[in-house]
Each structure stands twice: as C-alpha cells, then as structure tokens.
C-alpha positions in Angstrom: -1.7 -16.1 -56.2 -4.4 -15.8 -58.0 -3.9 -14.9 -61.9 -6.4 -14.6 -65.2 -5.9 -17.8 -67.6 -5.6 -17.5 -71.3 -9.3 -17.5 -73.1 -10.8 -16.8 -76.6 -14.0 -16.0 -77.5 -15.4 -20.1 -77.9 -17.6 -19.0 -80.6 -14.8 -17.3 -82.4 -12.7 -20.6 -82.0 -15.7 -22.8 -83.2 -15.8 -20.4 -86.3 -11.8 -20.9 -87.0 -12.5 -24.6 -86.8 -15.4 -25.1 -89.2 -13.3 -23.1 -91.3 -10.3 -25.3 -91.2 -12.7 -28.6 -91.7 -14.1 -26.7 -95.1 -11.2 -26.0 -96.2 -9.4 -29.7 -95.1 -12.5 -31.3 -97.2 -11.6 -28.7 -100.5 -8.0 -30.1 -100.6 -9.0 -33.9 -100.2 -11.2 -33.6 -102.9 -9.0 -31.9 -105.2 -6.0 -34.3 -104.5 -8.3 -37.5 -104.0 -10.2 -40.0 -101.7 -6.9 -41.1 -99.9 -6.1 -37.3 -99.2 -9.6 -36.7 -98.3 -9.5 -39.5 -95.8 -6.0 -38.0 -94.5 -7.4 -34.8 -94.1 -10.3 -35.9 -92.6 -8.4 -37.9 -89.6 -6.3 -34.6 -89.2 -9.5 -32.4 -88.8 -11.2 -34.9 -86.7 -8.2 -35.6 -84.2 -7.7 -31.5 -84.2 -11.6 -31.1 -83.4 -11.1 -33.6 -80.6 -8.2 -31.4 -78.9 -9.9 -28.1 -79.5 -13.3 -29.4 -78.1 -11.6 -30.4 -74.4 -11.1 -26.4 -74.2 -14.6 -25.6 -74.5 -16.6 -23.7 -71.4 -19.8 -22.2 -70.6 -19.7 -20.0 -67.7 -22.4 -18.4 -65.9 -22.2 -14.9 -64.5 -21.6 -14.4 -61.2 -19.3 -17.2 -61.5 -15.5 -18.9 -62.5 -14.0 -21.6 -63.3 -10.2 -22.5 -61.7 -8.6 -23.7 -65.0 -5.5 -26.9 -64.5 -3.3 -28.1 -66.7 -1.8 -31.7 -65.5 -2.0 -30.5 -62.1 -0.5 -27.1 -62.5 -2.8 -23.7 -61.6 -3.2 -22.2 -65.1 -5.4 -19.2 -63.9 -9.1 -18.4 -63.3 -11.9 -17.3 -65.8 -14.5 -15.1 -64.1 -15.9 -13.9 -68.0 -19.6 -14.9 -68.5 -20.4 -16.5 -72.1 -19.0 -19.3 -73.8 -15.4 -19.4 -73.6 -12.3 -21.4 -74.9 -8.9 -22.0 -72.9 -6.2 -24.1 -72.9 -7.0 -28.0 -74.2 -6.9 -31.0 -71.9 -6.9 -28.2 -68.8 -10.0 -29.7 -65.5 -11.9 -26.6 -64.9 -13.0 -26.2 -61.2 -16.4 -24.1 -60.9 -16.5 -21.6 -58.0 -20.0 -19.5 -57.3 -19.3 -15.9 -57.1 -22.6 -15.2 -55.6 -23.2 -13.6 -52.4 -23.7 -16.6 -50.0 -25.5 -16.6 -45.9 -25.8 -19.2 -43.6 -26.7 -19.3 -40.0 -25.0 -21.2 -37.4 -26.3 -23.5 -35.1 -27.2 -22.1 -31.3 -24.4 -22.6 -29.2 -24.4 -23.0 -25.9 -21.6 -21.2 -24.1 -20.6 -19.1 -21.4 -20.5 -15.2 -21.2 -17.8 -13.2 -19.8 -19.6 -13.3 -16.6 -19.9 -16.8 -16.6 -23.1 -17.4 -17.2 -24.3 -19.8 -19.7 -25.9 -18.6 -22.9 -27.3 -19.7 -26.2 -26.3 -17.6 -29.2 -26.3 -18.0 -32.7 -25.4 -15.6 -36.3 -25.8 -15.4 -39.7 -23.1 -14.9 -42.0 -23.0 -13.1 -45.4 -20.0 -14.2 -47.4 -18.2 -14.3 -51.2 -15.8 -15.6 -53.0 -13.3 -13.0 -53.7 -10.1 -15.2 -54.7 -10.8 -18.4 -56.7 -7.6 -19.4 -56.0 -7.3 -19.6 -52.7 -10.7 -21.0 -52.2 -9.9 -24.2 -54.4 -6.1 -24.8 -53.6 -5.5 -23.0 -49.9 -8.6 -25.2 -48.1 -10.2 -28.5 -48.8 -13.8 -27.1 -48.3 -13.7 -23.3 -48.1 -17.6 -23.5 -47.3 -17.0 -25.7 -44.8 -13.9 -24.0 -43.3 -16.4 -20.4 -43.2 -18.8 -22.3 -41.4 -16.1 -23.6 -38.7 -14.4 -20.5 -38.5 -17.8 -19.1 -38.0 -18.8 -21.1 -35.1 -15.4 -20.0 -33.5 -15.9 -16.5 -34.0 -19.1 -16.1 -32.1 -17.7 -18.7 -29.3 -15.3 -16.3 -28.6 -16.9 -13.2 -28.9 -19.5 -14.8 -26.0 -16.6 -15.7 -24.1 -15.1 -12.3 -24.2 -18.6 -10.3 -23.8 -21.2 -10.6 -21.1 -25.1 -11.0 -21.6 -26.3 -7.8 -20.0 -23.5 -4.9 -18.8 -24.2 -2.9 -15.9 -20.9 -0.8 -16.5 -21.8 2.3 -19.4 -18.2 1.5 -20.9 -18.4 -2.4 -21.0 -20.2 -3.6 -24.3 -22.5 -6.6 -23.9 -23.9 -9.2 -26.7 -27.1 -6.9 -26.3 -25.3 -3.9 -28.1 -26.5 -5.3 -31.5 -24.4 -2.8 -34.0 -20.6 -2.8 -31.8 -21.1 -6.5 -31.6 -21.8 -7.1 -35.0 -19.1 -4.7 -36.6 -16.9 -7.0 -34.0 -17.9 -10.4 -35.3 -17.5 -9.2 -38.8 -14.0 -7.5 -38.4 -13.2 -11.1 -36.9 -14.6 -13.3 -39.4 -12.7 -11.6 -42.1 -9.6 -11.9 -40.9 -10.5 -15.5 -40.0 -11.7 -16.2 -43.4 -9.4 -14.3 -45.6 -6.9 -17.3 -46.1 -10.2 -19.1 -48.1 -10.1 -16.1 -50.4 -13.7 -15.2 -48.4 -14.8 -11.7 -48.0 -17.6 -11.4 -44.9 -19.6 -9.0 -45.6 -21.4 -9.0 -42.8 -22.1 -11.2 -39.7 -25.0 -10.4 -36.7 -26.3 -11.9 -33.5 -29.5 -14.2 -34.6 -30.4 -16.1 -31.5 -29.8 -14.7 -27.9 -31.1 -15.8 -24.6 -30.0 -17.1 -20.9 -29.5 -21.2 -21.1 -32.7 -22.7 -19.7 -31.4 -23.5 -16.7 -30.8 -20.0 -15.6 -33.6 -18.5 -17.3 -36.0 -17.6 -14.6 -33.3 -16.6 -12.2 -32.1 -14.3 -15.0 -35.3 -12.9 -15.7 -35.7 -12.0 -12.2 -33.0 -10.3 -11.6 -32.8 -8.3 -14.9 -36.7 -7.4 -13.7 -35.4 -6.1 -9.8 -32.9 -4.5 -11.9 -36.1 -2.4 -13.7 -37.3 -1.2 -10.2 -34.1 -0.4 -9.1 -33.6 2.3 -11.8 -37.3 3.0 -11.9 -37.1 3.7 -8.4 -34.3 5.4 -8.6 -35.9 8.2 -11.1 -39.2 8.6 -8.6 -36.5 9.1 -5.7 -34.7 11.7 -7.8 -37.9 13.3 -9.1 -39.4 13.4 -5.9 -36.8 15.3 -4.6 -36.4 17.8 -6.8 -40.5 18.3 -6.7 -40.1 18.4 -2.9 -37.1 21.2 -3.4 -39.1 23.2 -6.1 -42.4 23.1 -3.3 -40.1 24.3 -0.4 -38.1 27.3 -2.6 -42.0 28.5 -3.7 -43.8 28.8 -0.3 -40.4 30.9 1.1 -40.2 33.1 -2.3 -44.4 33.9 -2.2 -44.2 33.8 1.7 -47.1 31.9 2.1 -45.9 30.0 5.0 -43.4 30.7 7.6 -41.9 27.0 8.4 -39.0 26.0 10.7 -36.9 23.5 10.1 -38.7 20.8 12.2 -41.9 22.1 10.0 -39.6 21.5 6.8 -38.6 18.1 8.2 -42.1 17.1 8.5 -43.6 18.5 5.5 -40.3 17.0 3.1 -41.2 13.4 4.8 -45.2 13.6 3.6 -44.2 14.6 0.5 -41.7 12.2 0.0 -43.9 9.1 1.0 -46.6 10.6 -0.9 -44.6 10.7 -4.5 -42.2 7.8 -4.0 -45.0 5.2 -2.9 -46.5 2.9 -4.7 -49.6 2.9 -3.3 -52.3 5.5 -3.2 -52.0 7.6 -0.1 -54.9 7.8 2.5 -55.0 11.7 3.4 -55.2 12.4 7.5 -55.9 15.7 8.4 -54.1 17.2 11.5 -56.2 19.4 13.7 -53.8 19.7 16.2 -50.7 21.1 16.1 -46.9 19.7 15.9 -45.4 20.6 19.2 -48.7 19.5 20.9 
C-alpha cells in the first residue's frame, strides 16, 4: 500500500523559480510596462502554485502526501523538500515511541485476581497504513495493548507449581509472548513492537495476605524438603562409615535407634538438648 511520492530537491525548485521571475522581469522590460505587468501576474500566480508544494521535514519523520483526497505517496527524506502543488501533507513521527499501560485488574489462569501492567516500545514502520487503515493508530496500540496483556493474564497463572507451566513470573518467556502478540495485533496500523514487558505485578489487595502466606508455607515446604533429603543422605553416609572402619557393631534395632536421633537432630528446628544414656537399650 504504501508507495514513495514524487519530490525535488525544494531548494533546487526555489532556484528554478527565481530564475524564471528574472528572466519574466527581462522580457517585460524589453517589450514594455503592459508586458512587464503581464509577466509579472504570470510569475506571481506560478509562485503561488509552486509555493503549496513546499515541505520541511524532520528526520526521523514523513509526511503522507494527498492530492484531492487521493493517497499520492509518503516522503520519509529529511530536508526541505518539494512535491506535488495543492497536495495536504499528513506528518507521521518515525521515532521509537513507549508507553505504559494502566494496572489492570484481572484474573489469572488459576482464577485468582491480579493487577498487572506493561510498557510498550513501538514505531511507525508503514505511513500508510497508520494514517488511512486506523483513525488513531496511537490510540488503537494502546487498546490493542490493554488487550494483549488481559489475555496473556487470563491464559497464565501468577505463580506455577508445575516445571512445564510458565507463569507471569517467568519475566523473559512472558515477555517474548506479549511481544510476538502485540505485533501481530498491531501490524494492520503499520506498527512494529519492538518490545513489550511485565511492569506492575502483584495479588489484588484482597487476596494479598492470603497469597503471601501460602507462597511463604510453600518456602518451608521445599526448604524442608532439602533438610529431610540432606539429612538422610548424612544419616546414610554416618551408617556406611562406622560398618566400613568397624567401629561399632550395630543391629538393626541399634540402627533404628541411632537413624531416629540423627534424624531429629538435623531436621529440627530447634537446638537439641543432648541426654546421655547410661543404661543400655534392651534394659
């Protein structure tokens, strides 16, 4: 759609037409005052149409050249430029553009309800289809945007238990999600996202607290978990060493007793008050 209008050099163009006004006012005066005056309204009139073709445009930026309603083409050249006369020239930034959305509240995959919120980085990459295929095309980013991340909380949960489930806490799959998204959201605006990431994320008020406790018995749990599973191993390696260096001849209620001190001894939480037994098991 998009296509590259017709443009000269506007300081060329100026150059042609103080020319052509010398040259108009050398003939006049040769041939007289009512020639002069002819050739004056001529030059004057063609100043005039020239003049409504003039542009300045600044770089990282275009202009969306129309003629009588017609798309004529686009002028992404920096510098002072000349296109067709009595064309409307539309000026579209080119520049690299961010904006962050509001926080949304909205549930997670688990059903829990969240507040999230991302920034966008975003350009113009077709000036076409910014100007003629949306009303607002910053508008219609920011929308589409908003959309995005609702469903990508919809479709993710907070905090995954599961190794193969992603979660809105897994910062760089989520955010090479959002983007992939956005783009093919945005790509009818002529909008190129170049990147979109997770801003704002937290539990709704609401369920804060009960969040934050169970995310913290979830800690002890796996904490726990690595005492138990160190302890046994410690317990193990203590057991295979007395047999190897036979310092102790131990049967398997002996074992049994000695593998239950040991264990309350590394896996509490609490430091251990020693007893010593002078007596003897069976007794």
């Amino acid at each position: 759609m998009e296509r590259r209008a017709f443009r000269l050099n506007g300081f060329l163009v100026l150059a042609v037409l103080i020319v052509l006004g010398g040259a108009a006012g050398l003939v006049g005066v040769n041939a007289g005052a009512a020639m002069l005056l002819i050739m004056g309204v001529a030059w004057l009139a063609l100043a005039v149409v020239i003049a409504t073709g003039f542009t300045v445009i600044n770089p990282n930026e275009a202009k969306v050249v129309q003629f009588l309603g017609r798309y004529v083409g686009s002028v992404a050249d920096a510098g002072f430029q000349w296109v067709l006369p009595f064309t409307s020239k539309r000026r579209i930034t080119l520049r690299v553009r961010n904006f962050e959305t509001t926080k949304l509240k909205v549930n997670d995959a688990d059903g829990n309800p969240v507040e999230i919120a991302a920034v966008v980085v975003y350009k113009v990459v077709e000036t076409a289809r910014a100007t003629f295929s949306v009303d607002d095309y910053e508008e219609y980013v920011a929308i589409q945007s908003e959309a995005a991340v609702r469903h990508l909380a919809t479709t993710h949960p907070y905090d995954s238990h599961e190794p193969a489930r992603t979660s809105l806490r897994d910062g760089a799959e989520v955010a090479t999600e959002l983007t992939s998204e956005l783009r093919d959201r945005t790509e009818l605006a002529g909008v190129e996202v170049l990147e979109a990431r997770i801003t704002h994320l937290a539990y709704a008020p609401e369920i804060a607290q009960a969040m934050l406790v169970r995310q913290q018995a979830a800690q002890v749990v796996a904490a726990r978990t690595k005492i138990v599973e160190g302890a046994v191993g410690m317990v193990q390696l203590a057991l295979d060493r007395l047999a190897a260096e036979g310092v102790v001849d131990l049967d398997e209620e002996r074992k049994a007793q000695m593998v239950s001190n040991l264990l309350v001894v590394l896996c509490g939480d609490r430091a251990t008050q020693p007893v010593v037994n002078a007596g003897s098991l069976y007794a």
